[in-house]
Phi, psi and omega in degrees: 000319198283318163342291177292318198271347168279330171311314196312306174287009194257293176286016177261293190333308180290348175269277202282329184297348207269334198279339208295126168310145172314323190277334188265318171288346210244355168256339148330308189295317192309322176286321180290000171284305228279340211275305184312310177296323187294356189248015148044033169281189194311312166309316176282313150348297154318297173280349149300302132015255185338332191271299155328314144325327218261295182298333178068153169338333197242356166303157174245186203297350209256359161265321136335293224270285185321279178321304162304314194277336151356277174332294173319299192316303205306312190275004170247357145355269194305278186311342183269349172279340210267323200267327175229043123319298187298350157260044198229126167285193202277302174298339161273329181279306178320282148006317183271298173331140187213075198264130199250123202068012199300337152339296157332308158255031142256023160282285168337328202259346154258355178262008166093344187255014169077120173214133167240137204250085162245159218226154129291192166233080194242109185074255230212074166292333170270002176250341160306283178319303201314316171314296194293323166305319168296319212248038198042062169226115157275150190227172179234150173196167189267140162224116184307137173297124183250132159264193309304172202273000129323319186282296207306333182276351177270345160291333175293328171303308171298328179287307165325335148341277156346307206124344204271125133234152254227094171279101161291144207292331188227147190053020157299130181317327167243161187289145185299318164330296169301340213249310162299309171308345203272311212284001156261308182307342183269330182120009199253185185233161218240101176245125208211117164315101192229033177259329183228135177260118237239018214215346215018032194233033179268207201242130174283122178264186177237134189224076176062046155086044155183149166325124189202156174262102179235178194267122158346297187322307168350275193318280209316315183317288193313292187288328170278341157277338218025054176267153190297153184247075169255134183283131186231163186189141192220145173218172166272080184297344192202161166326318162319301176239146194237143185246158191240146176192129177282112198278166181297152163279144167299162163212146210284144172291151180296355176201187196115156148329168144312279199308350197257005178268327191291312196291312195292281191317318167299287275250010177253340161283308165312318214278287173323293217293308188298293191323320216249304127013291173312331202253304190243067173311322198276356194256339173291128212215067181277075183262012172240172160274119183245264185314139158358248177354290180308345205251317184227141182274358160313313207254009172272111159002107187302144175276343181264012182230014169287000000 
């Protein structure tokens, strides 16, 4: 029941929110951020945590505080862009855009040689696809299986919708790994979630002065194809528009293992991630758990000696 009843509502947003003016949604959306924050629940919790890393020790609460409801607005943003994407042409979404360096991946993205693009989750990445396809780069990405599987499939639509194709990450006929490789070997790109490790098999970083788990795959792709590694990151300057900036490319270190080649390039991915984060914490739109500490309760502060 709850399954059906989350597909249902997934599909009225895409029904009704898509047809809905801009000017009537959006202070809709607003209300319904501030009503989620104000009932503080586990999710808003989370990115208030989470947020606290970010501002580090000397923010104070009311800045915090400030900040988390940003947020809350900033993701519901992103959902009220998500339900009315499929109704914007190719020339309105470009349009919305604000590329800062975009050079960077279009070289990459035409010279044959294969890129992968990898994002936090950060401003509007399906309004970002939408784009980077429209304006001729077609791409491949991973999508975590949602139950129910009504739902993960009206999300596949939409993103195909776009321009995107659209892998899942588990239960796909071949492992997602093999698949991306073949599609950088060919010369094509890549667009990849790299902020939370969806796996439990990631790499441990240094993440705003402490530990966190992010994934491997980027990295391990890019060096094993030898395809460009670019860090991508979006925020919101204004109501309007979202802006995208292409971060420098990685390049593999000059010596080392594999893994220890593997290791440096995330932890240089993080380093992008922190930096484009850092200037727009409220655009960062993190509700899971990412740092070590937060992941395992071992390593979490005895309460009796607090």
């Amino acid at each position: 029941m709850s399954g059906r009843l989350t597909d249902a509502l997934y599909a009225a947003g895409w029904a009704v929110v898509r047809g809905m003016p801009e000017r009537l949604a959006r202070p809709q959306f607003d209300a319904i951020a501030d009503a989620v924050y104000a009932r503080h629940g586990k999710s808003v919790q989370r990115l208030e945590a989470n947020l606290r890393r970010v501002l580090g020790p000397q923010a104070s609460e009311r800045e915090l505080r400030r900040t988390t409801h940003q947020g809350v607005r900033s993701y519901l943003r992103y959902w009220r862009e998500v339900f009315q994407l499929p109704r914007m042409r190719a020339d309105e979404i470009a349009a919305r855009m604000q590329l800062v360096e975009e050079w960077r991946l279009r070289g990459p993205a035409t010279s044959g040689e294969g890129l992968v693009l990898a994002l936090p989750h950060m401003g509007n990445w399906d309004h970002a696809g939408g784009w980077l396809a429209g304006s001729g780069v077609p791409f491949t990405t991973v999508a975590e299986r949602l139950e129910p599987a009504a739902l993960f499939d009206r999300f596949v639509a939409f993103r195909q919708g776009l321009g995107m194709e659209v892998i899942p990450l588990t239960g796909g006929e071949r492992p997602p790994f093999g698949v991306l490789a073949e599609r950088l070997r060919s010369g094509g790109t890549l667009a990849l979630l790299a902020d939370r490790d969806l796996t439990s098999s990631g790499l441990e970083v240094e993440f705003f002065g402490a530990p966190a788990r992010m994934p491997a795959g980027p990295a391990a792709l890019a060096l094993d194809t030898g395809a460009a590694l670019v860090p991508i990151t979006m925020s919101y300057p204004d109501a309007k528009h979202l802006r995208l900036r292409a971060h420098p490319r990685i390049d593999p270190p000059p010596a080392g293992t594999r893994s220890e080649k593997i290791q440096g390039m995330t932890q240089q991915l993080a380093d992008a991630f922190a930096e484009a984060i850092a200037e727009f914490p409220q655009d960062w739109h993190m509700l899971q758990r990412v740092w070590t500490a937060d992941l395992d309760p071992s390593r979490l502060p005895d309460p009796a000696a607090v």
